[in-house]
C-alpha positions as CSV (number, residue, x, y, z in Angstrom):
1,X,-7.3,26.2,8.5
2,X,-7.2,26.3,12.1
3,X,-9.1,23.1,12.4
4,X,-7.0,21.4,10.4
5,X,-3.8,22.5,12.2
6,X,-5.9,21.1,15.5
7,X,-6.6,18.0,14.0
8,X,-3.2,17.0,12.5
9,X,-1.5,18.7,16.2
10,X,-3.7,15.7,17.9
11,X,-2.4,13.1,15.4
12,X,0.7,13.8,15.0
13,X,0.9,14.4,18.8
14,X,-0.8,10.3,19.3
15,X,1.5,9.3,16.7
16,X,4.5,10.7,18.4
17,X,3.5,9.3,22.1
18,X,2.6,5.9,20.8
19,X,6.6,5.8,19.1
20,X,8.3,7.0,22.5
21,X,6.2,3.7,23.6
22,X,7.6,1.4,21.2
23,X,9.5,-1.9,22.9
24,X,13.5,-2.0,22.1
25,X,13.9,-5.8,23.1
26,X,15.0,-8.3,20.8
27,X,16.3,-12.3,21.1
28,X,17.9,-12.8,24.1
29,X,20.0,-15.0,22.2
30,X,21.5,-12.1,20.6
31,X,24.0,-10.6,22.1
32,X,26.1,-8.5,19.3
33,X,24.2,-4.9,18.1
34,X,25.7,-4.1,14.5
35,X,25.1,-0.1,14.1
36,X,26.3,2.6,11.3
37,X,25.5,3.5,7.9
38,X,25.2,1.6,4.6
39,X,28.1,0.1,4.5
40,X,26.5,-2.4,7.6
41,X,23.6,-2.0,6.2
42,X,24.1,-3.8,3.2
43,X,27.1,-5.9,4.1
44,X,26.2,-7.8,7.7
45,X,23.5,-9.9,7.1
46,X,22.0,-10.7,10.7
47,X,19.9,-13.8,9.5
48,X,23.4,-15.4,9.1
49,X,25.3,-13.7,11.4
50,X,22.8,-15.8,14.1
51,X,23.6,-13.6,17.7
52,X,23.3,-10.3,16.0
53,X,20.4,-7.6,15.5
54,X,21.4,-4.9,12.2
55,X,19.9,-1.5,13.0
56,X,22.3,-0.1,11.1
57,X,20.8,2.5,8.6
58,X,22.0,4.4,5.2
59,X,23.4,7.7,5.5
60,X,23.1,7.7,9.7
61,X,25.4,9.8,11.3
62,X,27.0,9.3,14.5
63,X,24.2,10.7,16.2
64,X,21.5,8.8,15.5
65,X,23.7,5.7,16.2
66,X,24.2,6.9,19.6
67,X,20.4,7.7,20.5
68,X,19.9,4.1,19.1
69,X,22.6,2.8,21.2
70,X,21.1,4.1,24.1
71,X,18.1,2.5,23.8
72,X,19.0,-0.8,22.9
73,X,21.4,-1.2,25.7
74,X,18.4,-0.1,28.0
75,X,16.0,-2.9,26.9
76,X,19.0,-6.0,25.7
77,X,21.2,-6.1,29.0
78,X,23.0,-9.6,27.2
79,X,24.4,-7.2,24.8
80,X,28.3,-7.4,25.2
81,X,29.4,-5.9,21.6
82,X,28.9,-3.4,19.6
83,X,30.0,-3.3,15.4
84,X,30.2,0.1,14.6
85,X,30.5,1.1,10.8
86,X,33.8,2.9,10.5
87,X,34.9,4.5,7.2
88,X,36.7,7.8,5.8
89,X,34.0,9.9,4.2
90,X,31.7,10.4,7.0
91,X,33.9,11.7,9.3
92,X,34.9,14.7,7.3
93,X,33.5,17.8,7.1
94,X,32.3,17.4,3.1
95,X,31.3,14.5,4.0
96,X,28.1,15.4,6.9
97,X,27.5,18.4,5.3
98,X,26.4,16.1,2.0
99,X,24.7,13.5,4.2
100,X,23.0,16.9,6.3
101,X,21.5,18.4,3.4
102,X,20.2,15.2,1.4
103,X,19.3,13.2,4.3
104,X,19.0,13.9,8.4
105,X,15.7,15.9,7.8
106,X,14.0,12.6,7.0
107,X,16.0,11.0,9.4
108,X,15.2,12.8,12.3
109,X,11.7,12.0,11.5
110,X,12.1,8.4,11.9
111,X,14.4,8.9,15.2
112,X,12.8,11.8,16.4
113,X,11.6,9.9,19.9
114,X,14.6,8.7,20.3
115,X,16.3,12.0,20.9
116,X,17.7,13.8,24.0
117,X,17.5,17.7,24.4
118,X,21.1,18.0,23.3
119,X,20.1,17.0,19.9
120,X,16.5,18.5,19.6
121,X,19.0,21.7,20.5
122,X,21.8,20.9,17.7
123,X,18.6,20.1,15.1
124,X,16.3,23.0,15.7
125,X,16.3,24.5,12.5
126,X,15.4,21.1,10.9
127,X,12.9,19.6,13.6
128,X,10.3,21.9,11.3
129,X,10.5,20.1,8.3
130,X,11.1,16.6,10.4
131,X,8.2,16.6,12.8
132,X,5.8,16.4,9.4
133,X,7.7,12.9,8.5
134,X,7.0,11.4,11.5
135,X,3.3,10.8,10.6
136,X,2.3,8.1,8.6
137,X,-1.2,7.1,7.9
138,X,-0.5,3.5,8.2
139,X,1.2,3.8,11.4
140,X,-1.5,5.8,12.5
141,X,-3.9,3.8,11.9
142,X,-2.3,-0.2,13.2
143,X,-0.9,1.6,16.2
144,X,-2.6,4.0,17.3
145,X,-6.8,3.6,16.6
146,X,-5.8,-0.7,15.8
147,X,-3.9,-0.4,19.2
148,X,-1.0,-3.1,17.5
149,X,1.8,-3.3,19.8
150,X,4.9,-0.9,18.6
151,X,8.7,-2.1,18.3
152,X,11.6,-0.6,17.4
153,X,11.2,-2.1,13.8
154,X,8.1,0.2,13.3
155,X,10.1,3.1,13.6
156,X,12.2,2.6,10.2
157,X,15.4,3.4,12.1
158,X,17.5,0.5,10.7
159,X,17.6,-3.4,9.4
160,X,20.1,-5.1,6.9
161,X,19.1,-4.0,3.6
162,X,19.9,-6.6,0.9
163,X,20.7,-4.7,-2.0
164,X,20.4,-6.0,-6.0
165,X,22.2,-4.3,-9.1
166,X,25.2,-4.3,-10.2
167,X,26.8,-0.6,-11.1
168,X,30.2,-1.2,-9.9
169,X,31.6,-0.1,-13.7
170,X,29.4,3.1,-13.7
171,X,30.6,4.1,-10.0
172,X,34.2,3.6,-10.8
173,X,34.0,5.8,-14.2
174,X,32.3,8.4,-12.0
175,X,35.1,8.0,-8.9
176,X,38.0,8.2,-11.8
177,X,36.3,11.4,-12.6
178,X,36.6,12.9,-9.2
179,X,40.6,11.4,-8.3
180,X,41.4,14.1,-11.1
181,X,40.0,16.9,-9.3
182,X,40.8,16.0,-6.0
183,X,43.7,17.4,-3.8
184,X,45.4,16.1,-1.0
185,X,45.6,19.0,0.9
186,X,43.7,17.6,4.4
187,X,44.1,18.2,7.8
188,X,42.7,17.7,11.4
189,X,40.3,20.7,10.8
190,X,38.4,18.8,8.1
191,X,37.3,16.3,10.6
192,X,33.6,16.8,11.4
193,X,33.5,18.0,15.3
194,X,30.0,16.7,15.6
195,X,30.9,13.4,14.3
196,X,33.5,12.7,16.3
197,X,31.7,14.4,19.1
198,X,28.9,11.4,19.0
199,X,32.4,8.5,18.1
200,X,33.4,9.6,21.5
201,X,30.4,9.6,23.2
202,X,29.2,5.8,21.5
203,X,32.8,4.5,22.9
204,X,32.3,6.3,26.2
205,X,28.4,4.5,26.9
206,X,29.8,1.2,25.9
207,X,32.9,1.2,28.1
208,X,30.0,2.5,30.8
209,X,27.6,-0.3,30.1
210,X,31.3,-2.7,29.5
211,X,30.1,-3.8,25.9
212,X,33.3,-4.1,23.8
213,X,33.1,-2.0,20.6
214,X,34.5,-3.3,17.0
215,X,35.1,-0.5,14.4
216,X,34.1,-2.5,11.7
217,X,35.0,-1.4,7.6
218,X,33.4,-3.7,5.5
219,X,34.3,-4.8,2.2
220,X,34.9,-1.7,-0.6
221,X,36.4,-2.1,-3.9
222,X,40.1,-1.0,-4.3
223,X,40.1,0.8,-1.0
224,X,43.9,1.8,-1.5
225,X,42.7,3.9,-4.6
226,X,39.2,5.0,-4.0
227,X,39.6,5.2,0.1
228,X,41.7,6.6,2.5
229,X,42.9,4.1,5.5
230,X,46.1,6.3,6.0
231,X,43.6,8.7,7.0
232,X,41.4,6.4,9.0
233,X,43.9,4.5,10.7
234,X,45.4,8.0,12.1
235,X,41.8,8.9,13.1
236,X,41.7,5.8,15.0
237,X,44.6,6.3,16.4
238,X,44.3,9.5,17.5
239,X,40.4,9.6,18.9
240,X,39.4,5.9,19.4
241,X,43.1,4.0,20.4
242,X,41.5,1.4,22.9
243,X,39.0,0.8,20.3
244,X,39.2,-2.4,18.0
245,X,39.5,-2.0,14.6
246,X,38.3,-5.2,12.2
247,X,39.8,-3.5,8.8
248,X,38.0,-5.8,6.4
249,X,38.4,-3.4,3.4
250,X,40.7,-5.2,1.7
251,X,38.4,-8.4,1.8
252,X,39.0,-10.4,-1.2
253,X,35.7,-10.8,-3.6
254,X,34.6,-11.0,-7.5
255,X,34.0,-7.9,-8.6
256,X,30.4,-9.7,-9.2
257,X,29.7,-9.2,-5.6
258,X,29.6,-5.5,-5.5
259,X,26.6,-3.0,-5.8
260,X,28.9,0.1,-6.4
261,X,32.3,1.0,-5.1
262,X,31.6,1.1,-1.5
263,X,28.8,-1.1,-1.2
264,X,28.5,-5.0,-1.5
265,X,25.2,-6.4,-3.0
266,X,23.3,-9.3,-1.8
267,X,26.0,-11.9,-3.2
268,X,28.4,-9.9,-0.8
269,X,26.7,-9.9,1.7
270,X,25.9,-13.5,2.0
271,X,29.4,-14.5,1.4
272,X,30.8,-11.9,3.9
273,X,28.3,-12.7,6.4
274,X,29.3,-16.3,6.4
275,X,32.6,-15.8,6.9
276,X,32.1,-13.4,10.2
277,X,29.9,-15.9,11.0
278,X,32.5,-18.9,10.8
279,X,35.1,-16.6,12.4
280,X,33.6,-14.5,14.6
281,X,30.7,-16.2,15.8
282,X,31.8,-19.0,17.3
């Protein structure tokens, strides 16, 4: 037993060292770094939006868009802008605390090099049942004994993620479900301190580093019924007021061009895509 715990100590341990390694740099024709959840994930498709690298990553928290952020900036001096994924649910408390218990285990796995001491200190009690999911056989064996050079696309920390299906009239029976039971009752104490913590500290390094960040909502279906800007736009207001705010939400698409409620599928994407890229790229 005790060997074994030796042996997978020293390969975990290579494994780990050979991440913190891994190279960061991109095009240098590519100036704009698109971060955030699924929602950028699936929507910004950074083959066709040409000066722009999608790291962006489903069900990533503030935090881990910060630690990337860092990193990024660090090893791509020519980026100048920053799309951040900016929508109501993560930002609440019921919100994390659904993405905390289904997801950041595994994610701190795959960002686990990337983070500071204030986060391997807010993490603790999960870094046990993370540090296991940072080995990987496979990586193991190309980068550490095959000696194959280590980028941040190794890490699976984030890439556009073209997404097929179409379950937009399943998701909105099961949202109708939920409007019923909701309430309205929300204040300023269920925003999530931690996320907001890690808004603030993403809009602080970029004014640092002067990159301009764009709060960027992507396309959702009926956001005035199963969203809520009211509640967004005051968040906005209130935390991130020198921030720009590209409130494409409301973007007008077939219902064809949806995964789900909050998600566009490939067909989205492609057709979004294009038309940041027409307007925005130029």
């Amino acid at each position: 037993m005790l060997i074994t715990m030796a042996v997978f100590s020293l390969l975990l341990g290579g494994s780990l060292y050979t991440k913190s390694r891994a190279s960061f740099e991109f095009d240098r024709e590519k100036n704009i770094l698109i971060l955030g959840d699924s929602h950028t994930e699936a929507a910004l498709d950074d083959k066709i939006l040409q000066r722009s690298e999608n790291v962006s990553q489903s069900a990533s928290i503030c935090l881990f868009s910060y630690c990337k952020l860092k990193r990024f900036l660090e090893s791509n001096p020519q980026i100048d802008t920053v799309l951040l994924s900016f929508w109501y649910g993560p930002l609440t408390n019921k919100g994390y605390d659904r993405w905390l218990s289904g997801f950041t285990a595994a994610k701190i796995g795959s960002h686990f090099t990337l983070l500071g001491r204030d986060e391997h200190i807010l993490y603790r009690s999960l870094l046990s049942q993370s540090l296991p999911k940072t080995f990987s056989i496979r990586f193991f064996v190309k980068h550490v004994l095959l000696r194959k050079n280590v980028t941040y696309k190794d890490l699976g920390i984030g890439k556009y993620h073209a997404l097929n299906g179409y379950k937009l009239l399943k998701d909105i029976e099961k949202h109708e479900a939920g409007l019923k039971a909701k309430t309205s009752n929300e204040t300023d104490d269920d925003w999530n301190l931690c996320q907001k913590e890690y808004l603030l500290k993403i809009a602080n390094l970029c004014k640092q580093k002067d990159v301009c960040l764009i709060l960027i909502a992507t396309p959702v279906y009926r956001p005035d019924r199963y969203d809520n800007l009211e509640r967004l736009y005051d968040y906005r207001q209130k935390y991130l007021p020198e921030a720009c705010f590209l409130d494409y939400s409301n973007f007008s698409l077939p219902d064809s061009c949806y995964k789900d409620i909050t998600h566009l599928n490939y067909r989205g994407a492609e057709i979004f895509s294009r038309y940041l890229q027409e307007t925005l790229g130029k």
